[in-house]
BAVOTI-708628 format. One record per atom (N, C-alpha, C): x negated, y, z; residue number from 1; atom name. Coordinates in steps of 0.2 Angstrom, whole numbers. Atoms other than C-alpha are relative to their C-alpha. Layout:
! BAVOTI-708628
+-------+-------+-------+-----+------+
!     X !     Y !     Z ! pos ! site !
+-------+-------+-------+-----+------+
!     X !     Y !     Z ! NUM !   CA !
...
+-------+-------+-------+-----+------+
This chain:
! BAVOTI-708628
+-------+-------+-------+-----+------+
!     X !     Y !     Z ! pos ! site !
+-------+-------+-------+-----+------+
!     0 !     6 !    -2 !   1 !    N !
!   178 !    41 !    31 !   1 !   CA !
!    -7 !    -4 !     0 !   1 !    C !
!     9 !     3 !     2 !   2 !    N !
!   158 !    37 !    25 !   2 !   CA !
!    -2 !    -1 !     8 !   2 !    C !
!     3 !    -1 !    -6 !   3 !    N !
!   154 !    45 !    41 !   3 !   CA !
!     2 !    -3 !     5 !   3 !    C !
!    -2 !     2 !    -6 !   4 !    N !
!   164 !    35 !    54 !   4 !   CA !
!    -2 !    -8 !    -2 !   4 !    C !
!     2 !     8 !     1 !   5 !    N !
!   157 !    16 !    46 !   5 !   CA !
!    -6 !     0 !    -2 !   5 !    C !
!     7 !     3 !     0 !   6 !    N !
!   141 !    19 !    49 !   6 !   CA !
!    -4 !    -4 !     4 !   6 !    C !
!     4 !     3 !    -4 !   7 !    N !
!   130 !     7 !    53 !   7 !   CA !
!    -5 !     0 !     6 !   7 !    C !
!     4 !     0 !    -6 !   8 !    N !
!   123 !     2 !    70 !   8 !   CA !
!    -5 !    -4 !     1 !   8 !    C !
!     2 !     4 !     0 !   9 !    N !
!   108 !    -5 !    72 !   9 !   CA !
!    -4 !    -2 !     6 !   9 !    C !
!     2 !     0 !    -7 !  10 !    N !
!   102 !   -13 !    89 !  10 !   CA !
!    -8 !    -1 !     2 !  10 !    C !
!     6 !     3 !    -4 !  11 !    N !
!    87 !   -13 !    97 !  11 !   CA !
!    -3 !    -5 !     3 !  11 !    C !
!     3 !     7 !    -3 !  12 !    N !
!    78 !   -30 !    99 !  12 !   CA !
!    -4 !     1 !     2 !  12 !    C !
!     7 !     0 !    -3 !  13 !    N !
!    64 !   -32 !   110 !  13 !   CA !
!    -5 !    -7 !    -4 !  13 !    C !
!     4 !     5 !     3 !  14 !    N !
!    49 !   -42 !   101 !  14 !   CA !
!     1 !    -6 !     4 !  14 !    C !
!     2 !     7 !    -3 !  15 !    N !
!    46 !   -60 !   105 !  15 !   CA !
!    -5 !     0 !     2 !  15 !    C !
!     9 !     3 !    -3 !  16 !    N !
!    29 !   -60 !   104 !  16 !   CA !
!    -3 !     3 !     5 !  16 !    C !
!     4 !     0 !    -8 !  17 !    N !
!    18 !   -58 !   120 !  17 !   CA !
!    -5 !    -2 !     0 !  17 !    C !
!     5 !     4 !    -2 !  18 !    N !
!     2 !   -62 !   124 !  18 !   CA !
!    -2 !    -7 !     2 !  18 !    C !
!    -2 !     7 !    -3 !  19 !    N !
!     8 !   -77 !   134 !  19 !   CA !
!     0 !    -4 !    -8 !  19 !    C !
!     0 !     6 !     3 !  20 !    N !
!    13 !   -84 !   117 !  20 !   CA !
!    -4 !     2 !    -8 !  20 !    C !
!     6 !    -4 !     6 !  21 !    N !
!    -1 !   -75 !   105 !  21 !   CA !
!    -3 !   -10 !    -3 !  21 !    C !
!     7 !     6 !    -1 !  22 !    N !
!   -12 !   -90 !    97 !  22 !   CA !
!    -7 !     1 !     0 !  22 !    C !
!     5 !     0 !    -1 !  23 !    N !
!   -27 !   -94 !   103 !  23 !   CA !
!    -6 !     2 !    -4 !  23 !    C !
!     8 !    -2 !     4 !  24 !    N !
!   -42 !   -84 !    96 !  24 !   CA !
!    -5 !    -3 !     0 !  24 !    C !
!     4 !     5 !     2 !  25 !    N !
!   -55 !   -96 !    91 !  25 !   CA !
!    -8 !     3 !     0 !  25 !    C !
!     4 !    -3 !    -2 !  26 !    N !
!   -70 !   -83 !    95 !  26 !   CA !
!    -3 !     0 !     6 !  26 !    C !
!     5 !    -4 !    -7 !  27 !    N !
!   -75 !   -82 !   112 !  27 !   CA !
!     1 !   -10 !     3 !  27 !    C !
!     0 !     8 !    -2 !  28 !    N !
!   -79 !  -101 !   118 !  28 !   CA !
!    -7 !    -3 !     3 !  28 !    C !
!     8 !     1 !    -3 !  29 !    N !
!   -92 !  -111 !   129 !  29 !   CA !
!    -1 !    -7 !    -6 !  29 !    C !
!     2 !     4 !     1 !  30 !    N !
!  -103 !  -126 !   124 !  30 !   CA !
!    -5 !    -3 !     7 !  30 !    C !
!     4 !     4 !    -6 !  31 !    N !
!  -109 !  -139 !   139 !  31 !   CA !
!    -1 !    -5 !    -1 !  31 !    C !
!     3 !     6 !     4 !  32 !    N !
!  -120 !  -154 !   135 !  32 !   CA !
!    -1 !    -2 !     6 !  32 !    C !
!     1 !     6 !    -6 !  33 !    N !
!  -121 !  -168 !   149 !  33 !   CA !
!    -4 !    -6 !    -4 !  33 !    C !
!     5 !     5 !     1 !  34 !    N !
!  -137 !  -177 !   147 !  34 !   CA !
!    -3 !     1 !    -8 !  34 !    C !
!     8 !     5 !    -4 !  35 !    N !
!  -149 !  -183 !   140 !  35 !   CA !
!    -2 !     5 !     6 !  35 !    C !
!     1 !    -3 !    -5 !  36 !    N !
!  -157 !  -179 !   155 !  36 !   CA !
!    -5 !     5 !    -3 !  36 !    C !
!     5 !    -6 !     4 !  37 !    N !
!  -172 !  -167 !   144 !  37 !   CA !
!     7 !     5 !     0 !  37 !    C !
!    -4 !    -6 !     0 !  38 !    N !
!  -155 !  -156 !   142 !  38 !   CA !
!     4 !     1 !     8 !  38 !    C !
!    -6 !     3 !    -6 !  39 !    N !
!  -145 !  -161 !   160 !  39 !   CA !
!     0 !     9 !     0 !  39 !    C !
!     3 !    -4 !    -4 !  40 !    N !
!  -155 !  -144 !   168 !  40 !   CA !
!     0 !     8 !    -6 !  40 !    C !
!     3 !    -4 !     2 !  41 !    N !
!  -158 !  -134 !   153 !  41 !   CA !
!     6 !     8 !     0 !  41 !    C !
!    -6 !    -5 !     0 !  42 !    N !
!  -143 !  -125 !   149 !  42 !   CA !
!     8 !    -3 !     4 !  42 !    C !
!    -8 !     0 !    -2 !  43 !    N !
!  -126 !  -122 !   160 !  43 !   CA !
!     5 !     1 !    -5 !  43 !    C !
!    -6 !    -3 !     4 !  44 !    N !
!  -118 !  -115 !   145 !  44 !   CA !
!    -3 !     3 !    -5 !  44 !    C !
!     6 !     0 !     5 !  45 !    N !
!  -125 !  -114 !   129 !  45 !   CA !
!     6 !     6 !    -6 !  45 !    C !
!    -1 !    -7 !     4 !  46 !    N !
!  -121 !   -97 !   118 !  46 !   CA !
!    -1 !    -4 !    -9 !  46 !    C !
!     1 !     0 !     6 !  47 !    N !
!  -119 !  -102 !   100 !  47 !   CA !
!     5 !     4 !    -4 !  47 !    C !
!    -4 !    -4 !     4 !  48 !    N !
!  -111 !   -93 !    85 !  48 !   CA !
!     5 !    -4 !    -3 !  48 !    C !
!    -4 !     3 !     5 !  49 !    N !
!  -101 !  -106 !    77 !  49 !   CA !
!     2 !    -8 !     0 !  49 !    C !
!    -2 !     5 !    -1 !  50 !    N !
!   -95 !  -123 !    80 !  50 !   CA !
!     5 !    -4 !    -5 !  50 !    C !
!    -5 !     1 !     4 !  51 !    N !
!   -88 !  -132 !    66 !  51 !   CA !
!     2 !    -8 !    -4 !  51 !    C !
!     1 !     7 !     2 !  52 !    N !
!   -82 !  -151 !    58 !  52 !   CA !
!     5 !    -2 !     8 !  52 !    C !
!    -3 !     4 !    -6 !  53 !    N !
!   -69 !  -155 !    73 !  53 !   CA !
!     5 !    -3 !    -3 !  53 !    C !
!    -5 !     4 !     5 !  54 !    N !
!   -61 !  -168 !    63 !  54 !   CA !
!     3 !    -8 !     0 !  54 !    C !
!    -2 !     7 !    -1 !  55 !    N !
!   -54 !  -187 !    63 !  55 !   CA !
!     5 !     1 !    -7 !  55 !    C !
!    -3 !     2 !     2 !  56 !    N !
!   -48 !  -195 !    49 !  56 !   CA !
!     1 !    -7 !     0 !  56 !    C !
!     1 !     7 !    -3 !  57 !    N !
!   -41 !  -213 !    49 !  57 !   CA !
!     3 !    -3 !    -8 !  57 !    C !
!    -4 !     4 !     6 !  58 !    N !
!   -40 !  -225 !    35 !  58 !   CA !
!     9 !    -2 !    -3 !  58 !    C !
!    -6 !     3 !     2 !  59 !    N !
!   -24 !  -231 !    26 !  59 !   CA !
!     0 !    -5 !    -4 !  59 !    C !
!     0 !     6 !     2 !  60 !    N !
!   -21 !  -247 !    22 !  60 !   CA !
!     7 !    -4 !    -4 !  60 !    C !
!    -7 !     3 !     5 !  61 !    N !
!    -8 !  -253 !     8 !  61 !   CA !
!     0 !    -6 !     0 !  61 !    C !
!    -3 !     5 !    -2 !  62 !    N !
!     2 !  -267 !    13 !  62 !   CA !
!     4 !    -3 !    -7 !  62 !    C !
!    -5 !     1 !     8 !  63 !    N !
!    12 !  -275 !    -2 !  63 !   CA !
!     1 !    -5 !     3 !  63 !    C !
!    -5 !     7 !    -1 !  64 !    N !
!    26 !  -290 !     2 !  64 !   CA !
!     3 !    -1 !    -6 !  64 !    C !
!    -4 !     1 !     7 !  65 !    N !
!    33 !  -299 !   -11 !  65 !   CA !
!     8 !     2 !    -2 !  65 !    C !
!    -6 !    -2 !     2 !  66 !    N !
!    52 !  -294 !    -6 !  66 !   CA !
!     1 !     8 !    -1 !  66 !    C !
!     1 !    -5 !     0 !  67 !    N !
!    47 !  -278 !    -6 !  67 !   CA !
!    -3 !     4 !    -7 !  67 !    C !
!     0 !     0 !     8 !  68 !    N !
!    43 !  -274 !   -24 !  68 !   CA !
!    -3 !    11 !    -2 !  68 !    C !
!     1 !    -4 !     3 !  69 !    N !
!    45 !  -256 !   -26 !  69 !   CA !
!    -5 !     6 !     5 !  69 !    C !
!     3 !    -6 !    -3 !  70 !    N !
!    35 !  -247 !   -13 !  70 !   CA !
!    -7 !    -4 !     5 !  70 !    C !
!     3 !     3 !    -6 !  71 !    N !
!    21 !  -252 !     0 !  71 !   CA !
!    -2 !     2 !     6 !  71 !    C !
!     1 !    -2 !    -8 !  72 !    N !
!    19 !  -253 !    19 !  72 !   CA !
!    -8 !     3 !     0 !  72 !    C !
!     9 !    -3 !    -4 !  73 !    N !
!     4 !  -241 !    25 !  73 !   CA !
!     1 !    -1 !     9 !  73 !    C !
!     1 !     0 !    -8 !  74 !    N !
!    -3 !  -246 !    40 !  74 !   CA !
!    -8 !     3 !     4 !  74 !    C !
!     7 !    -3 !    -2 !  75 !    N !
!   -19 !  -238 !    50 !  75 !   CA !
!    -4 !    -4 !    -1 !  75 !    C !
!     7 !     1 !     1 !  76 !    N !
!   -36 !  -242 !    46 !  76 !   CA !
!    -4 !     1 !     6 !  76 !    C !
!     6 !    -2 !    -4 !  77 !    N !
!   -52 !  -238 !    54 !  77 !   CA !
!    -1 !     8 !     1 !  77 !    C !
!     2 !    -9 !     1 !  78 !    N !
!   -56 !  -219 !    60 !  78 !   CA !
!    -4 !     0 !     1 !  78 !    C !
!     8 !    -2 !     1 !  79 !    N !
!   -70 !  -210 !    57 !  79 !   CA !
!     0 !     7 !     4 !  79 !    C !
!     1 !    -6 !    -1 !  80 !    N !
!   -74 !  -195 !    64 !  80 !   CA !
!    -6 !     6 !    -4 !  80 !    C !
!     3 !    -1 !     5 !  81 !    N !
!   -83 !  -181 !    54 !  81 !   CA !
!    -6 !     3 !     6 !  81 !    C !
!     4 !    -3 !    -5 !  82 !    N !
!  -101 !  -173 !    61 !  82 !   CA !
!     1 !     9 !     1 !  82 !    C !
!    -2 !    -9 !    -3 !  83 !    N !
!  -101 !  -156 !    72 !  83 !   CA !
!    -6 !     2 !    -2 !  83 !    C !
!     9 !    -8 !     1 !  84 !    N !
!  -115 !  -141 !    66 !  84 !   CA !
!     5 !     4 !     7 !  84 !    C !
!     0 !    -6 !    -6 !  85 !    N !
!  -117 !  -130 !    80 !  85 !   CA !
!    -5 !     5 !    -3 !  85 !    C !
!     7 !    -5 !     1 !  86 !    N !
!  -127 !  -113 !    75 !  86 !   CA !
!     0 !     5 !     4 !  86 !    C !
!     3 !    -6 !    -4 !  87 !    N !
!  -134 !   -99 !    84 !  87 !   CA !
!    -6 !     1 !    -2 !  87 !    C !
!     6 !    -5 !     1 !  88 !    N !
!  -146 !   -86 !    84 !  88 !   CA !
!    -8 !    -6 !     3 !  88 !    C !
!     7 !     2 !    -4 !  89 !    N !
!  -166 !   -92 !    88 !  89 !   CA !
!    -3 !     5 !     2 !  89 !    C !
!     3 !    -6 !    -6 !  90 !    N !
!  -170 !   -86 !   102 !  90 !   CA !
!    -6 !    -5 !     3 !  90 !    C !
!     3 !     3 !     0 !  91 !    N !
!  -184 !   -88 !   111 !  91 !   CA !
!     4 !    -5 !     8 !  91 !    C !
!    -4 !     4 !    -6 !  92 !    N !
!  -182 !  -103 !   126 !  92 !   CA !
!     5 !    -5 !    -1 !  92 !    C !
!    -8 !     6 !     2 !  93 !    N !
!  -171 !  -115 !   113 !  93 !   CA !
!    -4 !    -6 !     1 !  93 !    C !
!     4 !     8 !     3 !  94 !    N !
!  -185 !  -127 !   113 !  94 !   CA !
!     3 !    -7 !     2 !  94 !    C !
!    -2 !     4 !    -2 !  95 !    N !
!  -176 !  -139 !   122 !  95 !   CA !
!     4 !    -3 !    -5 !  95 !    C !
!    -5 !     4 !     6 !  96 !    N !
!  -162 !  -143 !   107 !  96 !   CA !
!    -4 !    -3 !    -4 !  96 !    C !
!     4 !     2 !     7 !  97 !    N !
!  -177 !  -145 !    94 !  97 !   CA !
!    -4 !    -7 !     3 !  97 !    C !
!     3 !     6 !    -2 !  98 !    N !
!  -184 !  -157 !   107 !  98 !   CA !
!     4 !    -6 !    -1 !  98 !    C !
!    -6 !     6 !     0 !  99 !    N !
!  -169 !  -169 !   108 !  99 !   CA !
!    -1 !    -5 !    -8 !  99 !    C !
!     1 !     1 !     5 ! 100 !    N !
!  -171 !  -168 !    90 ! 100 !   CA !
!    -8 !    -3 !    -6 ! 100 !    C !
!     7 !     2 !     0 ! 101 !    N !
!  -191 !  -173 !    88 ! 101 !   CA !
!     0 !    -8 !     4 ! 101 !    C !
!     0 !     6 !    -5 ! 102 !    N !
!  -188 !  -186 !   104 ! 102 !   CA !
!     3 !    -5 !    -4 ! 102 !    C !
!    -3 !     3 !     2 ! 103 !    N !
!  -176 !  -195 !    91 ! 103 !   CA !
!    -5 !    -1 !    -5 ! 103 !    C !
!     4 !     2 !     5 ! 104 !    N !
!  -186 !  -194 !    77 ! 104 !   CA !
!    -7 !    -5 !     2 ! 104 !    C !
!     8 !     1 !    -3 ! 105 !    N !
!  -205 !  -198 !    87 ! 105 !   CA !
!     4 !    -9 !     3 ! 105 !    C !
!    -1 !     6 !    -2 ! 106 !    N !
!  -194 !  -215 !    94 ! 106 !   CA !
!     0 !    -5 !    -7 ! 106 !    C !
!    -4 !     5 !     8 ! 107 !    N !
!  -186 !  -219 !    76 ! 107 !   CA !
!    -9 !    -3 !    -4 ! 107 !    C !
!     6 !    -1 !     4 ! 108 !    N !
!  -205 !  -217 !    68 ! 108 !   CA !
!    -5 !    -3 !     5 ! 108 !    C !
!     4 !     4 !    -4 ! 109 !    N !
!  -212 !  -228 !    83 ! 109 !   CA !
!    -9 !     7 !     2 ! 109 !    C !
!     8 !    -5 !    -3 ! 110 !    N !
!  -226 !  -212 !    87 ! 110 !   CA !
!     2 !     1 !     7 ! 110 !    C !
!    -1 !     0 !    -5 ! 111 !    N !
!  -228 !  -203 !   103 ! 111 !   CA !
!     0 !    -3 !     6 ! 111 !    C !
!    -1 !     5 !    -8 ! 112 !    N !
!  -223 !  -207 !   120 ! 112 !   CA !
!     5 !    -3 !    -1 ! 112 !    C !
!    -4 !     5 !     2 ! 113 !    N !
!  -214 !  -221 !   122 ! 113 !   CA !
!     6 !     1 !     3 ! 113 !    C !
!    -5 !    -4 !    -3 ! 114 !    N !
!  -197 !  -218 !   126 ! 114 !   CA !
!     4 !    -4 !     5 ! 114 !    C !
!    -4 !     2 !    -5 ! 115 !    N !
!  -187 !  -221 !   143 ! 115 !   CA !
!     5 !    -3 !     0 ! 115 !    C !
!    -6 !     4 !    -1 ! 116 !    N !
!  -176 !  -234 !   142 ! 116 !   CA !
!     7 !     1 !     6 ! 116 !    C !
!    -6 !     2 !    -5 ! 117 !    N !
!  -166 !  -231 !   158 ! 117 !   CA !
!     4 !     9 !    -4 ! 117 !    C !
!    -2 !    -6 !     1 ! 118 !    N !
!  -162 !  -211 !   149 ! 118 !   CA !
!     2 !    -2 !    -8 ! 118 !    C !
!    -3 !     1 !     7 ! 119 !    N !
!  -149 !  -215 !   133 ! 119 !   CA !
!     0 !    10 !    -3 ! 119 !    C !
!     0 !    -7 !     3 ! 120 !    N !
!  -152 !  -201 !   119 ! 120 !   CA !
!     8 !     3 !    -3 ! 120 !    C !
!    -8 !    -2 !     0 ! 121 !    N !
!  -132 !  -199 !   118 ! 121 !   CA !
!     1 !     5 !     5 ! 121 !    C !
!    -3 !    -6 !    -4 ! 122 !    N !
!  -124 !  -182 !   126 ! 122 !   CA !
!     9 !    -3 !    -1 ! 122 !    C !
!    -5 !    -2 !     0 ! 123 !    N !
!  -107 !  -179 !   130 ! 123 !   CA !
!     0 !     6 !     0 ! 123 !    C !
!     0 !    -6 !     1 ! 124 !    N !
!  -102 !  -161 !   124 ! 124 !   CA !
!     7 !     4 !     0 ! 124 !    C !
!    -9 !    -3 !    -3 ! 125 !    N !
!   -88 !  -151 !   131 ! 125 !   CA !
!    -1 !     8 !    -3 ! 125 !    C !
!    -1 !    -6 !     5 ! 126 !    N !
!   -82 !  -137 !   118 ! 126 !   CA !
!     5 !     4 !     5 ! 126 !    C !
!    -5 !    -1 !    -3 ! 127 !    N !
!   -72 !  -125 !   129 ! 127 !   CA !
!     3 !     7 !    -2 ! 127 !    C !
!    -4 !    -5 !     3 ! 128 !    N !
!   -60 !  -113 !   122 ! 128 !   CA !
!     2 !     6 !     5 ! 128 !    C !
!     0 !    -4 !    -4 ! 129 !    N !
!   -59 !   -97 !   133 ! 129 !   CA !
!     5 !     4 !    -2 ! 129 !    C !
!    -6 !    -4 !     1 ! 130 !    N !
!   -43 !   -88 !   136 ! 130 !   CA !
!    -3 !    10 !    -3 ! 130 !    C !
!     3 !    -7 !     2 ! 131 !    N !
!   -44 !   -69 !   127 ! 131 !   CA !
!     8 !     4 !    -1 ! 131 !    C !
!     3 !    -5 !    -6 ! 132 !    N !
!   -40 !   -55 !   133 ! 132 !   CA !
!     1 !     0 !     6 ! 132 !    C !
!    -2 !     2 !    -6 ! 133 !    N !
!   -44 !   -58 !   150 ! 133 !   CA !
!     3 !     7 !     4 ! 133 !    C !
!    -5 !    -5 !    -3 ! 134 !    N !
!   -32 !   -46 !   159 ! 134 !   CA !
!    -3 !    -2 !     8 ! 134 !    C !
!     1 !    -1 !    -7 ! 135 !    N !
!   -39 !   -51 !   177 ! 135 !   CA !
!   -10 !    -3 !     0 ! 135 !    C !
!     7 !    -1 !    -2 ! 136 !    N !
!   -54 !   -54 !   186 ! 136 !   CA !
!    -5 !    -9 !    -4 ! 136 !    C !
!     4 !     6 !     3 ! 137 !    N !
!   -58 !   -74 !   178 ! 137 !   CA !
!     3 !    -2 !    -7 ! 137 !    C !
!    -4 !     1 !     5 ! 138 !    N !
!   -55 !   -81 !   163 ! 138 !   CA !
!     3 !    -8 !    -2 ! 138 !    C !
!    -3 !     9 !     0 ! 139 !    N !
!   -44 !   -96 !   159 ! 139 !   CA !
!    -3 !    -5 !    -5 ! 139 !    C !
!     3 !     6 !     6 ! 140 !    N !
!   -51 !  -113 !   149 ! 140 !   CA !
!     7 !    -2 !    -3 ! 140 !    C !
!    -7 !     2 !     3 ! 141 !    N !
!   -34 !  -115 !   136 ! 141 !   CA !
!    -2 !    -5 !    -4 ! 141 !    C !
!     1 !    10 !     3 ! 142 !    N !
!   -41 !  -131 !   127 ! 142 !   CA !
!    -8 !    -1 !    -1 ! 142 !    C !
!     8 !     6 !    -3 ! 143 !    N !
!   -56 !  -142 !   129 ! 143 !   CA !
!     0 !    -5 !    -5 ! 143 !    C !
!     3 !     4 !     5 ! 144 !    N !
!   -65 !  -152 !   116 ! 144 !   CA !
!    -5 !    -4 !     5 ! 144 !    C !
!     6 !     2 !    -3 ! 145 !    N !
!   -74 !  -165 !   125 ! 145 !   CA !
!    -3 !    -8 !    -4 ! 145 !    C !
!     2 !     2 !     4 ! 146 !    N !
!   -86 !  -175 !   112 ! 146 !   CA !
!    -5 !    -6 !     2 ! 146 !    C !
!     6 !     6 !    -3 ! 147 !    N !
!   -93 !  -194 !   115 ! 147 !   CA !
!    -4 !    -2 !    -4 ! 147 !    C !
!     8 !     5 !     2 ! 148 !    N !
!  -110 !  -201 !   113 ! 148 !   CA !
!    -2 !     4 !    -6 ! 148 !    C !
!     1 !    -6 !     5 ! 149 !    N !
!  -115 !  -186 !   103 ! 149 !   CA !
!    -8 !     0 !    -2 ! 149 !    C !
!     8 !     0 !    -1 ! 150 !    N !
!  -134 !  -185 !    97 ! 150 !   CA !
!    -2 !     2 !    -7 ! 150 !    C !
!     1 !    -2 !     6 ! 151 !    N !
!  -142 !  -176 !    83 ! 151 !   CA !
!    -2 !    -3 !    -6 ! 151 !    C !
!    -1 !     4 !     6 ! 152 !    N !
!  -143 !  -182 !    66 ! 152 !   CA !
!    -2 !     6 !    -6 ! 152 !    C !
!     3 !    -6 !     5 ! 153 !    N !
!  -148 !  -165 !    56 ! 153 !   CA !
!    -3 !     8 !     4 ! 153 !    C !
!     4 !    -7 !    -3 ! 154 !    N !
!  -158 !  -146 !    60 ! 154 !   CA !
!    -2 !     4 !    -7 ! 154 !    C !
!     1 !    -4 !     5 ! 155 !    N !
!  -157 !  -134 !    49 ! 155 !   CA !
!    -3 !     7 !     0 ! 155 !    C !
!     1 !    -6 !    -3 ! 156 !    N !
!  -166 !  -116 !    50 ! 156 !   CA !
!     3 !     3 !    -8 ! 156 !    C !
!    -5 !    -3 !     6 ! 157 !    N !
!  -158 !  -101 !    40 ! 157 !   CA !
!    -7 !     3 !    -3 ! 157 !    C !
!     6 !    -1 !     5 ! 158 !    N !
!  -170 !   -93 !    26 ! 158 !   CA !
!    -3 !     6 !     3 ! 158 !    C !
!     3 !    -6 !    -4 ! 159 !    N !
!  -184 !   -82 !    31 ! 159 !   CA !
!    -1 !     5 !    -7 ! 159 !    C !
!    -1 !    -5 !     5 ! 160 !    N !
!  -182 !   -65 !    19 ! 160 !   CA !
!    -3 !     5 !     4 ! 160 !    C !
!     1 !    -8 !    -3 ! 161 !    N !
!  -191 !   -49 !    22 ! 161 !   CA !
!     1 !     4 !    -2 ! 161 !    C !
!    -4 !    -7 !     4 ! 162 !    N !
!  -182 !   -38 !    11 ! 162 !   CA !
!    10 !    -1 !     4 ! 162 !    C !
!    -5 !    -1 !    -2 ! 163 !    N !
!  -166 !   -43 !    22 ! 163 !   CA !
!     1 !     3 !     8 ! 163 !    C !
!    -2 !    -2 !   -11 ! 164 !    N !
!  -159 !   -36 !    40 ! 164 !   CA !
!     4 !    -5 !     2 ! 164 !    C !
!    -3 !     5 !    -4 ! 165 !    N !
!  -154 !   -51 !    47 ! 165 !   CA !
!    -2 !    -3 !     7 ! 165 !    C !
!     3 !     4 !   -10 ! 166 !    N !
!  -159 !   -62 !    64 ! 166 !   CA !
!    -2 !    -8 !    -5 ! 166 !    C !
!    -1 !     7 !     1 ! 167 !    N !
!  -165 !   -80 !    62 ! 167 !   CA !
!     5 !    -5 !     4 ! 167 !    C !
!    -7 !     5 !    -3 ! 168 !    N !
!  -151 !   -94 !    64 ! 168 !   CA !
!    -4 !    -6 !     0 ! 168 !    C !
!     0 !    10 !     3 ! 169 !    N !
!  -154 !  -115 !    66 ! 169 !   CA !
!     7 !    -1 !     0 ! 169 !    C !
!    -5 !     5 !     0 ! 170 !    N !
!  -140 !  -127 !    65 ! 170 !   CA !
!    -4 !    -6 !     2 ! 170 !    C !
!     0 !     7 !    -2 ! 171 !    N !
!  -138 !  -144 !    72 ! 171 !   CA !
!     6 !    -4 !    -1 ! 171 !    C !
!    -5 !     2 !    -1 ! 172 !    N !
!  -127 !  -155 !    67 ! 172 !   CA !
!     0 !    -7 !     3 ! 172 !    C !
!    -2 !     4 !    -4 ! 173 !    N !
!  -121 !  -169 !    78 ! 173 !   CA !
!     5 !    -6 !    -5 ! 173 !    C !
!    -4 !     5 !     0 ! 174 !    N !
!  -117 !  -187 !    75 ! 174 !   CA !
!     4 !    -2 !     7 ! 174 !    C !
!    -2 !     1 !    -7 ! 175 !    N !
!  -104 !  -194 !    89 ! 175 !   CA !
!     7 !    -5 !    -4 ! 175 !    C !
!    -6 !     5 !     2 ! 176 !    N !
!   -88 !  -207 !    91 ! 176 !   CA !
!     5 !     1 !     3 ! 176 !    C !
!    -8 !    -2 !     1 ! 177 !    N !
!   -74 !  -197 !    93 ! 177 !   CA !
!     2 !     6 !     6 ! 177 !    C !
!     0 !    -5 !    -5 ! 178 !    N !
!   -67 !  -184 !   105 ! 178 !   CA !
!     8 !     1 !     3 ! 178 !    C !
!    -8 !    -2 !    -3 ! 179 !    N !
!   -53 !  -179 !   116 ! 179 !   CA !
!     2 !     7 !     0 ! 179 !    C !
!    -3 !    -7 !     1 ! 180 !    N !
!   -42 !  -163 !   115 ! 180 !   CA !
!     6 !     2 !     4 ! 180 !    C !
!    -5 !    -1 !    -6 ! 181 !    N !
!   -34 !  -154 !   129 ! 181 !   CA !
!     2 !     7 !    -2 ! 181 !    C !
!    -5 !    -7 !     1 ! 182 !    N !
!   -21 !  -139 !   125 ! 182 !   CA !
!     3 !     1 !     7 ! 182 !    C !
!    -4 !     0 !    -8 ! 183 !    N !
!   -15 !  -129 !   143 ! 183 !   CA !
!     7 !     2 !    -3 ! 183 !    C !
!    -8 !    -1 !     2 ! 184 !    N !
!     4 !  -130 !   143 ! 184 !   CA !
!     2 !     5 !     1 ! 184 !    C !
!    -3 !    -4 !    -1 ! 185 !    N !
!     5 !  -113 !   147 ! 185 !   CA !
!    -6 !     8 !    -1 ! 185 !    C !
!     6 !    -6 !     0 ! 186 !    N !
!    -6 !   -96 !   145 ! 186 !   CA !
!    -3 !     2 !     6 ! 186 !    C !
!     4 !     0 !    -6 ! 187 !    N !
!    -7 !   -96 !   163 ! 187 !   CA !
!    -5 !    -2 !     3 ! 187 !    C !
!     1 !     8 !    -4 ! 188 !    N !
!   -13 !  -113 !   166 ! 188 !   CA !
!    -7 !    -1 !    -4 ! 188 !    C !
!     8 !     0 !     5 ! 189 !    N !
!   -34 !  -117 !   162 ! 189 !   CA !
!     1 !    -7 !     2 ! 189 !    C !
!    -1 !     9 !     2 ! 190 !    N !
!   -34 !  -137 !   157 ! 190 !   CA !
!    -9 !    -2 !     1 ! 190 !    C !
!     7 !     3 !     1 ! 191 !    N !
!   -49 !  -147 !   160 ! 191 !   CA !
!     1 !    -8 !     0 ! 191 !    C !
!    -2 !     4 !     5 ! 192 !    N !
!   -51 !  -164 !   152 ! 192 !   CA !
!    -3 !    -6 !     8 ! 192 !    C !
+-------+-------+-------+-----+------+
């Protein structure tokens, strides 16, 4: 009788699919619209690491007198945190490190004087790149696009000659806030 109640167990077919995998966070563009010193320089800028995409917004405790035992939170002011961009130094970057001289040389009244009618604010669009591309183009599945951005720090990585490594900078980015577009589908490439 063991033998005739044995159990059967059925074959389900997975859920998971590529369609609804999450998005890999590895393979992504960076494009900076303006100042005009960058407008030309790069269509699509190769960095190793983008990081700081953040908003937090104050709270604000309310307390009423008939309200006694708890207090209303209400929103505050938001702040956004600043983005570091790193990559490799290659040669042909000089245009970042210019952006970042151009600010300082105006701040410190030296130099050339600077162009009023050309604000040193970028907008900078982070673009999330579908993976694995299974056909001939690849899809944009969500888009950061980053207002009034403009450098605020430059950092170079350490020079060692007993290491086997590459030279890196950073940049990190002050800016006042950003928008975030997810595609509603794996098919579908979103642009903001």
């Amino acid at each position: 009788m063991a033998g005739k109640t044995r159990a059967t167990v059925s074959q389900k077919s997975s859920l998971a699919s590529i369609s609804t995998d999450p998005l890999r966070s590895f393979k992504f563009h960076v494009q900076i619209h303006g100042p005009q010193s960058l407008q030309n320089a790069y269509p699509k800028l190769g960095f190793m690491a983008v990081s700081g995409l953040s908003m937090t917004t104050d709270v604000i405790a309310y307390r009423t007198g008939g309200l006694n035992t708890t207090t209303q939170k209400l929103p505050g002011q938001s702040d956004f945190s600043p983005i570091t961009f790193s990559k490799g130094l290659c040669p042909g970057d000089q245009q970042l490190l210019d952006w970042m001289y151009q600010l300082f040389n105006v701040m410190q009244g030296v130099g050339q004087t600077y162009d009023t009618n050309t604000d040193f604010r970028a907008t900078i669009d982070i673009m999330l790149i579908d993976h694995p591309v299974t056909k001939g183009t690849a899809n944009v599945m969500a888009v950061w696009r980053v207002y009034n951005a403009w450098p605020t720090a430059i950092a170079f990585g350490d020079l060692d000659a007993g290491q086997n490594m590459y030279a890196v900078h950073q940049m990190t980015f002050a800016h006042e806030g950003f928008d975030f577009k997810v595609a509603p589908n794996a098919k579908t490439s979103v642009t903001l």
